[in-house]
Structures are given as structure tokens and as C-alpha cells.
Short mmCIF file of the C-alpha atoms (twelve columns), coordinates in Angstrom:
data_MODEL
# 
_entry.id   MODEL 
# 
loop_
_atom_site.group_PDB 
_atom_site.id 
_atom_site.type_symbol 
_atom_site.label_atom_id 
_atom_site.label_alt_id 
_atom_site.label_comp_id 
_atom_site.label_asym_id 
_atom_site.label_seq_id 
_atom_site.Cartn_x 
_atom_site.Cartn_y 
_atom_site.Cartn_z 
_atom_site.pdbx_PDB_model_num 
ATOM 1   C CA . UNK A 1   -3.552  -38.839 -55.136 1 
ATOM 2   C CA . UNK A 2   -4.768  -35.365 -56.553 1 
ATOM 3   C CA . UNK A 3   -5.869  -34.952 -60.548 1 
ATOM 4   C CA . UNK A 4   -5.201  -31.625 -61.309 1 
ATOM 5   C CA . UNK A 5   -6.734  -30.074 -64.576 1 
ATOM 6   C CA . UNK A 6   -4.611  -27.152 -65.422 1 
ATOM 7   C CA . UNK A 7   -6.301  -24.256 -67.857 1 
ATOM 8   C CA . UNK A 8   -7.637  -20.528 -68.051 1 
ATOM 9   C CA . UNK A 9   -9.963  -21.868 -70.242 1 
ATOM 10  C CA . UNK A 10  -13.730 -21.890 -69.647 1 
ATOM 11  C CA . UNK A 11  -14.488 -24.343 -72.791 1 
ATOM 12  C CA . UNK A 12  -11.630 -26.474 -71.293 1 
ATOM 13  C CA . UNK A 13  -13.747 -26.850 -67.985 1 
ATOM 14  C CA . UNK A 14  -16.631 -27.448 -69.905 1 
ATOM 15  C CA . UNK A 15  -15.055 -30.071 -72.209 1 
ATOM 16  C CA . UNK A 16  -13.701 -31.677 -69.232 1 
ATOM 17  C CA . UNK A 17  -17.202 -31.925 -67.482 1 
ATOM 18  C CA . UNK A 18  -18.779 -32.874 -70.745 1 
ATOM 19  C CA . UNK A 19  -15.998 -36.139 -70.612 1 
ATOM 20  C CA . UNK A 20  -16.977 -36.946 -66.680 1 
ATOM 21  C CA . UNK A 21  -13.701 -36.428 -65.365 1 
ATOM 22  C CA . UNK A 22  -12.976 -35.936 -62.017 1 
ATOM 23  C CA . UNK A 23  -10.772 -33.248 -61.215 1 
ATOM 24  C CA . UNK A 24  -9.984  -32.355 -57.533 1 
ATOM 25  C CA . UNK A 25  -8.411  -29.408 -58.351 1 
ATOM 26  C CA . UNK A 26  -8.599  -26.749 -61.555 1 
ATOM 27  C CA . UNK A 27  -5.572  -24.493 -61.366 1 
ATOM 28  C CA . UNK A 28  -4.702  -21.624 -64.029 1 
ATOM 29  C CA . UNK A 29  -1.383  -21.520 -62.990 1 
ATOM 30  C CA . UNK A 30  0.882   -24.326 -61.344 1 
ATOM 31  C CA . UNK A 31  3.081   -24.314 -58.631 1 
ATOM 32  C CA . UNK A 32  5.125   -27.918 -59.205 1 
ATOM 33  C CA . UNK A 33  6.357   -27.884 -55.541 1 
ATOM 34  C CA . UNK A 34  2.389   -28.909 -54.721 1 
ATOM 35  C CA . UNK A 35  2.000   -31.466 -57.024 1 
ATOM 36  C CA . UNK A 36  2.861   -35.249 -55.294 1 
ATOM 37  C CA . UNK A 37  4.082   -38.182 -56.582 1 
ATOM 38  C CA . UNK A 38  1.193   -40.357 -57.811 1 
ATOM 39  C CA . UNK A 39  -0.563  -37.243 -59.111 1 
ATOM 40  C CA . UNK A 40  -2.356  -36.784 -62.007 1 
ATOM 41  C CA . UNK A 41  -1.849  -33.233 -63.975 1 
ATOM 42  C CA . UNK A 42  -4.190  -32.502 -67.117 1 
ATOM 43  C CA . UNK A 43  -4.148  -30.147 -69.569 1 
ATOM 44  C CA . UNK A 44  -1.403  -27.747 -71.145 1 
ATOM 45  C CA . UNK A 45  1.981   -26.625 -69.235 1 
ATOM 46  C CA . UNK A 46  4.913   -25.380 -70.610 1 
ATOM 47  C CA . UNK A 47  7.708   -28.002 -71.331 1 
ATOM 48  C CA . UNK A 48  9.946   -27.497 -68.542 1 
ATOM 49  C CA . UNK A 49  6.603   -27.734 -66.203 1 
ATOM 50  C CA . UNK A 50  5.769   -30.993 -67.549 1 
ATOM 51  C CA . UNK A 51  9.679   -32.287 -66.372 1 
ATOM 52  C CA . UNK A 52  9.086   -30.776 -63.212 1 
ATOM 53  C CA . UNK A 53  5.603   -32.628 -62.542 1 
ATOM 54  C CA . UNK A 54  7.496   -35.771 -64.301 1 
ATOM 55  C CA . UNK A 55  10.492  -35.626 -62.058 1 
ATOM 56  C CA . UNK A 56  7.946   -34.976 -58.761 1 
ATOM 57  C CA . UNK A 57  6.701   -38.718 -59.666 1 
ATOM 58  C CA . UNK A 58  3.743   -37.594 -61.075 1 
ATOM 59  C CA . UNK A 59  1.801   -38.308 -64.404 1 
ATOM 60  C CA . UNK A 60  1.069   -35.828 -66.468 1 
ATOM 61  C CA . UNK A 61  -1.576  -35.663 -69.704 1 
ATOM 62  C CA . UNK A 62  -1.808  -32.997 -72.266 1 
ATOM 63  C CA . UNK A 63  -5.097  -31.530 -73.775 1 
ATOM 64  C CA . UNK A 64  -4.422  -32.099 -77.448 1 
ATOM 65  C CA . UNK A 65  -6.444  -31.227 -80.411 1 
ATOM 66  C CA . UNK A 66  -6.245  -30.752 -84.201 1 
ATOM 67  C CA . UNK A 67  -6.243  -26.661 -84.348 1 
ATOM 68  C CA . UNK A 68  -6.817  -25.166 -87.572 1 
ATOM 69  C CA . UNK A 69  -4.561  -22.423 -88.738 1 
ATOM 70  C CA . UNK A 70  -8.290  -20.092 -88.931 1 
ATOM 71  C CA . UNK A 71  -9.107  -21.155 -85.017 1 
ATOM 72  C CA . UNK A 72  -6.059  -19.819 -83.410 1 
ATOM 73  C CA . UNK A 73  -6.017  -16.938 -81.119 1 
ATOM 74  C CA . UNK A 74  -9.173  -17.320 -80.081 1 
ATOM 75  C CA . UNK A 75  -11.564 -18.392 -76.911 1 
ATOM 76  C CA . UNK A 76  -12.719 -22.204 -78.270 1 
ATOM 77  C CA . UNK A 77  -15.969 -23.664 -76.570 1 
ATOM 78  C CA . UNK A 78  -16.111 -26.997 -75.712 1 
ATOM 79  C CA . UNK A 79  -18.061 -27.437 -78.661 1 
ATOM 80  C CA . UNK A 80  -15.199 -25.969 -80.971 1 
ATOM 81  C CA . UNK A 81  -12.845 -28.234 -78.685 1 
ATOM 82  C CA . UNK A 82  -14.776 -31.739 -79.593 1 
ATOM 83  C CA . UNK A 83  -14.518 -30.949 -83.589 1 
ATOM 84  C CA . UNK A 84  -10.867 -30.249 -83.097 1 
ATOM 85  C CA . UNK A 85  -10.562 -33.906 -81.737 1 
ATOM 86  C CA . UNK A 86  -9.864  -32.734 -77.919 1 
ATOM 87  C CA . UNK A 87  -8.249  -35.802 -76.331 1 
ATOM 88  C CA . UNK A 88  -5.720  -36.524 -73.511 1 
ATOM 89  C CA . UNK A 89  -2.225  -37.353 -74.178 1 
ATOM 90  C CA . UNK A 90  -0.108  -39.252 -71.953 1 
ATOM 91  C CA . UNK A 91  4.129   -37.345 -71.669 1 
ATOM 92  C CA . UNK A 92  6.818   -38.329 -69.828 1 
ATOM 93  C CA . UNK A 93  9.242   -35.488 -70.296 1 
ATOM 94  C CA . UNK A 94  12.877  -35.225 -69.029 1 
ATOM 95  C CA . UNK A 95  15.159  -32.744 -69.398 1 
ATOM 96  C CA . UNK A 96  18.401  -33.539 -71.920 1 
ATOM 97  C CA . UNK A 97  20.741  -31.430 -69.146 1 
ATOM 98  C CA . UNK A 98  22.985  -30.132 -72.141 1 
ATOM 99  C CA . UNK A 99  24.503  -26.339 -72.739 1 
ATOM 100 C CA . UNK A 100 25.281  -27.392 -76.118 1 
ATOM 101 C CA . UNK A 101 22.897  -27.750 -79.448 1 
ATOM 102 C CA . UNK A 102 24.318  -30.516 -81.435 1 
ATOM 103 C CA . UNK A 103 24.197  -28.522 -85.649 1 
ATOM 104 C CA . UNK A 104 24.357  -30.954 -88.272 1 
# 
């Protein structure tokens, strides 16, 4: 089993140091053929990355916070992370395999 902490984030890595977890390996971009089942992926990924690692048999956990309208756009430290309530969020994610948007 690999935990994989996904970000281009240096306040990220800090954050994550800051909460003792062990990561085997910090990637800033993800190749979901590598990723096993039993995994463990952390951090932020696209939607249709998180199926992929899903489908693979693998967990995946997103870095949420609580981002002000005024902090966006910018390089947070993991200081700035920690007030924004930085936490990780447990997805399963599947993909709905439909052409068609359903309109009301």
C-alpha cells in the first residue's frame, strides 16, 4: 500500500508535515495507471482523476478548506491553510456513464 499526497503546493507539504502524515510519495501530477488498489491518494485531483483512482480500488481523500472569496488565487502557507479549516475528506466518485443532461 502507497499514500500518495498529490499537490504543487509548498504550504500543502508543510500542512501535511505539520499533521504527521506519512506520505510515501508527493506527486504534482498523477498518472492513475500507478496508483494500486489499496492505495491511499491525498489531496486535490480533478473529478474524473478521483473515478479513475476510485475505480483502480483505491481510496482517495481531498484537501478541503473554507477559502474566502479575498484568499483565492493566491500561494496559502500552511499557516493560511489551518485558519481555513484544512482537513481531509474521504470521496468515492463514479462516473454517471451518460451522453445526456437530464433539464428540468
Amino acid at each position: 500500500m502507497t499514500t500518495w499526497f498529490m499537490t504543487r503546493h509548498p504550504g500543502a507539504m508543510e500542512w501535511a508535515r505539520r499533521q504527521g502524515l506519512a506520505i510515501d510519495r508527493h506527486c504534482t501530477h498523477l498518472d492513475a495507471g500507478a496508483v494500486q488498489p489499496g492505495d491511499i491518494v491525498l489531496g486535490t485531483l480533478p473529478v474524473h482523476l478521483v473515478a479513475q483512482v476510485c475505480a483502480r480500488g483505491a481510496s482517495f481523500y481531498n484537501l478541503s478548506l473554507d477559502l474566502p472569496a479575498a484568499a483565492r488565487g493566491r500561494e496559502l502557507s500552511a499557516t493560511d491553510l489551518e485558519a481555513f479549516g484544512a482537513r481531509l475528506e474521504g470521496y468515492l466518485v463514479q462516473p454517471v456513464h451518460s451522453t445526456q443532461i437530464d433539464r428540468p
